[in-house]
C-alpha positions, 0 to 999 in steps of 0.5 A, spaced: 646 841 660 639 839 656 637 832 654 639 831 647 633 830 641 632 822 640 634 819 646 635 820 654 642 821 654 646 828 656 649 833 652 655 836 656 656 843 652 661 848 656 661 853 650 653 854 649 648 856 655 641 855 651 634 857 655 632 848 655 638 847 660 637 844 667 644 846 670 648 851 668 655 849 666 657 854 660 660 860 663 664 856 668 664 860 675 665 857 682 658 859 686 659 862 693 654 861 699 656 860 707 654 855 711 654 856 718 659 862 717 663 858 714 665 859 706 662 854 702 663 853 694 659 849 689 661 848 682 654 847 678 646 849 680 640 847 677 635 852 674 629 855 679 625 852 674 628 844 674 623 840 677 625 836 682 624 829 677 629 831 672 634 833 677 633 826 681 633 823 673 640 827 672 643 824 679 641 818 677 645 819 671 651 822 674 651 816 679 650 810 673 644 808 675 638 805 669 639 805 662 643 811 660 650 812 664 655 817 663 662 815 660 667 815 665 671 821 661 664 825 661 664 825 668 671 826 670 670 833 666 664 835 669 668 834 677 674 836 673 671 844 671 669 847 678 674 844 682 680 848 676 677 855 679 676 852 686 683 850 687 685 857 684 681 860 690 683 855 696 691 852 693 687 845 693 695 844 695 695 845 701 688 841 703 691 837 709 685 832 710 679 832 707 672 830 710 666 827 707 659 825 710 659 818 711 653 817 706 658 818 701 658 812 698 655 813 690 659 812 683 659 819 683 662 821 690 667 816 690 670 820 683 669 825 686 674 824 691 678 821 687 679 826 682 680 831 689 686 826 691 689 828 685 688 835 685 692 835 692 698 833 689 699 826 694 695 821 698 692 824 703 688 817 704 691 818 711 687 824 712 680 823 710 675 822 715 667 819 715 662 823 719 655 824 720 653 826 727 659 825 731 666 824 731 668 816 729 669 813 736 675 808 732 682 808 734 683 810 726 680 817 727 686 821 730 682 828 732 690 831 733 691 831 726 685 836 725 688 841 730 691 847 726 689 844 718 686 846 713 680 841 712 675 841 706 669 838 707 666 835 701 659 833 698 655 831 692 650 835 693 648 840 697 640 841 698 638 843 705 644 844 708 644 840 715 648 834 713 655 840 712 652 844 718 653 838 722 660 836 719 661 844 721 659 843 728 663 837 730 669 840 727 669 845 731 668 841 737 674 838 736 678 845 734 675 851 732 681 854 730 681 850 723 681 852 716 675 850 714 672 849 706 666 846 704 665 845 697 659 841 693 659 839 686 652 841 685 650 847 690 644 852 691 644 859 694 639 858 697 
């Protein structure tokens, strides 16, 4: 992933990594870390060397925010790629809910969830749920349907770790015997 020659737009290569990329997408792979003992998968990661400015411009981007916006097909396939080889890990099938942070309200996140709706084969709409520091309080949050599930929790972007720490402690504070998964487009392994 680089900028292109003559202009601020990105080119999205799947094929070729040159030494100019950012974040790696050639070679797809998912990326594994844990958090809070708890397996945590990530699609892409930013170079060592990608300043902090140019990983907020890509956000940007990613987001449609300023001039340059990625196209809709653009964006759809850089989500699409890693959760391919996340689905071949976890059967995205059998996901039973989903759980988000309540932040998760950019263009690029709500693709996300989209695209991982589709991948779980039916709505589980009625299965998504908000959390930040405590479970929701709101008669529409049914802490027994996450006993026993399968639950991914799912980010943008993973810089520190805290927020999915926390999501991971609240979960197990309302059942500890949930199958839990986090998955991040953008991760690190640090």
């Amino acid at each position: 992933m680089k900028l292109s020659d003559n202009s601020e737009d990105y080119i999205f290569d799947y094929r070729y990594h040159p030494p100019e990329d950012f974040i790696h997408i050639y070679n797809r792979k998912i990326y594994i870390s844990e958090i809070k003992s708890v397996v945590s998968y990530f699609g892409y990661e930013f170079n060592e060397d990608t300043s902090s400015r140019q990983r907020t411009d890509f956000l940007h981007y990613l987001n449609g925010i300023g001039n340059n916006r990625i196209r809709d097909y653009q964006l759809r396939q850089f989500i699409e790629h890693p959760l391919n080889d996340l689905h071949k890990k976890i059967n995205m099938y059998s996901i039973d809910c989903f759980v988000y942070p309540l932040s998760g309200r950019s263009k690029l996140f709500q693709r996300m969830i989209e695209v991982i709706g589709d991948y779980t084969s039916r709505d589980i709409k009625w299965a998504s749920y908000q959390l930040v520091k405590s479970a929701p309080v709101d008669s529409a949050f049914d802490l027994d349907r996450l006993k026993g599930n399968k639950i991914l929790i799912v980010d943008d972007m993973n810089t520190s770790g805290s927020t999915l720490e926390e999501i991971v402690r609240i979960l197990g504070t309302v059942n500890n015997n949930c199958e839990i998964y986090i998955y991040t487009l953008i991760g690190s392994n640090n």
